[in-house]
C-alpha positions, -999 to +999 in steps of 0.1 A: +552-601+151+574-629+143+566-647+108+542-674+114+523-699+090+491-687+095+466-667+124+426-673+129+407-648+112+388-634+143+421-632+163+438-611+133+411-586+136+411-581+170+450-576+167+446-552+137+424-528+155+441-529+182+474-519+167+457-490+151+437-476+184+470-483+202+484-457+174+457-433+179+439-439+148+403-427+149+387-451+131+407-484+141+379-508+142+368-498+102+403-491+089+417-528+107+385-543+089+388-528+057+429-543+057+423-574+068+394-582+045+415-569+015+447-586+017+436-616+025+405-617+001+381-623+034+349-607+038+326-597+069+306-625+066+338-650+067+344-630+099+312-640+118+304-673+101+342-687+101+364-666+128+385-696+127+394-697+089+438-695+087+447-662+074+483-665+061+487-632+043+505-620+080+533-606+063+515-583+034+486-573+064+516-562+089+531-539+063+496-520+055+488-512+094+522-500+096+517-476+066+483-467+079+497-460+118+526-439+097+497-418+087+485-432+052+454-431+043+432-462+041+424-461+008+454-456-006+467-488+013+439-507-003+445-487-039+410-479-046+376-461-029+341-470-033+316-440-050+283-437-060+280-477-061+314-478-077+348-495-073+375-464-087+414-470-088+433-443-072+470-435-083+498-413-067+482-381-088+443-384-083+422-370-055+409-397-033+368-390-043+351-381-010+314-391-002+306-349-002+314-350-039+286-379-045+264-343-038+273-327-072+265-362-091+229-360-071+224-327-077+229-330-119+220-364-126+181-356-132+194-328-156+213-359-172+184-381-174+162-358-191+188-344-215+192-376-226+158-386-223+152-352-248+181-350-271+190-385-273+226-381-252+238-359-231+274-345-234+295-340-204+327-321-194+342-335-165+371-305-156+399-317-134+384-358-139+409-374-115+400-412-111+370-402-136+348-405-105+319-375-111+320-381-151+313-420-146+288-419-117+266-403-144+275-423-172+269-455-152+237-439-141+224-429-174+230-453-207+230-422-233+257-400-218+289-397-229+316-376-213+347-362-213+376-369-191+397-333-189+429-334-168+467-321-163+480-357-153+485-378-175+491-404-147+451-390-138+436-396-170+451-431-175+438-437-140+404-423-153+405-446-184+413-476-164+383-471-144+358-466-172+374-500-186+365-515-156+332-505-153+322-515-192+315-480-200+348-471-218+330-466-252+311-437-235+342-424-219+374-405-232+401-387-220+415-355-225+453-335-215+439-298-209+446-271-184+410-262-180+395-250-214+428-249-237+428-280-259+390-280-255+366-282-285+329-283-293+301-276-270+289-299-239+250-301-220+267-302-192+302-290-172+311-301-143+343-302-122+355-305-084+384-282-089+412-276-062+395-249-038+419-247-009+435-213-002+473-223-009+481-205+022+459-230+043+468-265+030+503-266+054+471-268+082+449-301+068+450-324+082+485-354+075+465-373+055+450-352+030+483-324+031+510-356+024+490-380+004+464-361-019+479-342-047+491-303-038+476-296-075+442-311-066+438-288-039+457-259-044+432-230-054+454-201-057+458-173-027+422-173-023+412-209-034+388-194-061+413-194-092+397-224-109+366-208-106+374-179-123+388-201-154+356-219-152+332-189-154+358-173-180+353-201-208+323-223-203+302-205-224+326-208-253+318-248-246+282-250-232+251-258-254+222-232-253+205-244-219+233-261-202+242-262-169+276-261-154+277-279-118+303-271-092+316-283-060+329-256-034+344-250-005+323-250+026+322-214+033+325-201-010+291-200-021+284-162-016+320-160-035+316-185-065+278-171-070+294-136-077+320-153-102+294-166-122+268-143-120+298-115-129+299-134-160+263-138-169+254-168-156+227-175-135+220-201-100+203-221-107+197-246-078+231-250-042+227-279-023+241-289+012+265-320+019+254-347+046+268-324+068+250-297+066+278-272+046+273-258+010+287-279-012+271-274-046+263-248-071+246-256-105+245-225-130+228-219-163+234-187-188 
């Protein structure tokens, strides 16, 4: 499109989307929305009340459908994703947190509450943090909790940090470089992680967006996508406080596998919950 000094804001949209059905993209209509609105500071209200507001951010708006029709996702076009009521930075070495993973924060958060409600806090290990997302959905949710950022990145954690800045709960939040359990100390109420659970054999078949944009190391399980697991089950007794729960988000089709993991090492289910979709998602465990 040749440069121009500005374009009506109705028009625009109607071109973005359909630059990205032309492309094949699936969800054209969201994904042109969610571009527009973000470059040039516009919101779906401006759409329907003033379709005729000038839009002169063509040149910044051109560039992001043509990284999205190249296969980008959305989200990391627009550099951050929305969870649990949340606004999270993402960065070249973070997962991109998916609305399946707002399960595990559902499924613990009572726990949380009434930890805190009990002991006066409640401690939390967030394994594998990423953009923080699971650690500060429940520290945003409950005022007493504290938790602990553990990750391999350091471009993760400072991601992590950035986004508990941002959300005023920084002085509740703190980072920590760890493979796992190695630099790990004291003893948490809680553990909980979304570790990588893809079988490394299978990632070369996801789908572009998640195989060439998320992290290999945030998905890569191992040959049977259940090495974190093991490493979890191995050495969260050394951290957990007597009664504590460690919660867990699986692969679709890994609950009978996980459950044996942990109950192998002495722990016991204690509740699995279901995604909107229907698939296992979760596993919370107590010793």
């Amino acid at each position: 499109m040749a440069e121009a000094v500005g374009r009506p804001l109705g028009e625009l949209l109607r071109h973005a989307r359909a630059r990205l059905a032309g492309a094949g993209i699936a969800d054209a209509a969201l994904d042109a929305r969610l571009i527009v609105e973000h470059f040039s500071g516009t919101s779906r209200t401006d759409a329907i009340s003033t379709p005729d507001r000038i839009v002169t951010q063509l040149s910044e708006i051109e560039q992001a459908l043509d990284r999205r029709i190249a296969g980008e996702p959305v989200h990391r076009i627009l550099g951050f994703r929305d969870f649990y009521g949340m606004r999270l930075a993402l960065s070249a070495e973070t997962l991109e947190p998916r609305p399946d993973t707002e399960t595990l924060v559902d499924a613990v958060l009572p726990f949380v509450r009434e930890t805190a409600a009990r002991e006066g806090t409640c401690r939390i290990l967030d394994l594998g943090t990423g953009t923080g997302a699971i650690a500060l959905a429940l520290v945003t949710q409950e005022p007493r909790a504290i938790a602990v950022g553990v990750d391999v990145s350091d471009d993760a954690l400072a991601t992590a940090a950035a986004n508990a800045a941002q959300l005023g709960v920084a002085a509740r939040f703190s980072t920590k470089k760890s493979s796992w359990f190695d630099e790990i100390d004291g003893r948490y109420h809680l553990i909980v992680s979304n570790p990588p659970y893809i079988p490394s054999k299978v990632i070369e078949d996801l789908q572009e967006e998640v195989r060439s944009f998320d992290p290999r190391r945030a998905l890569d399980g191992g040959p049977d996508g259940l090495e974190p697991y093991r490493k979890i089950a191995s050495g969260a007794a050394h951290h957990l406080e007597e009664g504590g729960w460690v919660g867990l988000e699986i692969g679709h089709d890994q609950r009978r596998d996980v459950s044996g993991i942990f109950e192998q090492a002495g722990y016991q289910l204690i509740a699995h919950h279901k995604d909107l979709g229907g698939n296992d998602r979760v596993l919370v465990f107590g010793l």
